[in-house]
C-alpha positions in Angstrom: 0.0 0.0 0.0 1.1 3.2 -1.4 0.6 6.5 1.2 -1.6 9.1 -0.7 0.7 11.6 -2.4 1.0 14.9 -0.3 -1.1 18.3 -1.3 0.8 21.8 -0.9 -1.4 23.9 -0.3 -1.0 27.8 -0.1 -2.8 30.1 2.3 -2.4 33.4 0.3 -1.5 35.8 3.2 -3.2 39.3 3.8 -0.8 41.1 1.5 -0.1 39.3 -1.1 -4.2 38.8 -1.6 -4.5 43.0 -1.6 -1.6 42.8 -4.0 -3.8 40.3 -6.6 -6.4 42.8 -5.9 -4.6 46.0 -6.5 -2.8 44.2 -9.8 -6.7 44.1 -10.8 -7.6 47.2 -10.3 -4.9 49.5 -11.1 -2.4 49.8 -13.7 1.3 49.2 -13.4 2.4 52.9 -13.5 -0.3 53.4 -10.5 0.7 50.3 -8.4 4.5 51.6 -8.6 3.4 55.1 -7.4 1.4 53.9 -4.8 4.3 51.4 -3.6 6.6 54.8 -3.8 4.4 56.8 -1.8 3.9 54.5 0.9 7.6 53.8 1.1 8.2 57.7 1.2 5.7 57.8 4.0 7.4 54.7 5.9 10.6 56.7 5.7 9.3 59.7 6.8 7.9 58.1 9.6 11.5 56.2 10.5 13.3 59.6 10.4 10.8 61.7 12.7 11.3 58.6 15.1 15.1 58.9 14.9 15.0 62.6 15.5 12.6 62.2 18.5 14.8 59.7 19.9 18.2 61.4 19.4 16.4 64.3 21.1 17.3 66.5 18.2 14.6 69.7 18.4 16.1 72.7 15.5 14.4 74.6 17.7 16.6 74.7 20.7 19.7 75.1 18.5 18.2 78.7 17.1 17.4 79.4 20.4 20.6 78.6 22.0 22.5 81.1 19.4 20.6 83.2 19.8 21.5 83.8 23.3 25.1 82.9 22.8 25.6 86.1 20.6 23.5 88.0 23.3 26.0 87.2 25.4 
């Protein structure tokens, strides 16, 4: 007796079904600005983290000038 051969099957996940969705609906010169906006917006999002935790605030630096030439 033979065992029965063995099925792969494939649960798509959450992003790649929007992805077979989106490939549906928009074209490819949409999907690639869409992809390059949310990147942008994922990088944007790093940086202002970075800055908040370096404690970097421009702000501070103007000031602080300002009252070293005062000085």
């Amino acid at each position: 007796m033979q065992a029965a051969p063995v099925r792969a099957t494939v649960i798509p996940t959450v992003t790649n079904t929007l992805r077979a969705v989106e490939s549906l609906l928009l074209g490819g010169g949409q999907r690639t600005a869409r992809r390059n906006a949310w990147t942008a917006v994922l990088e944007d999002r790093r940086r202002a983290r970075d800055r908040a935790d370096s404690g970097y605030v421009p702000e501070r630096e103007a000031v602080a000038a300002r009252r070293s030439k005062a000085t």
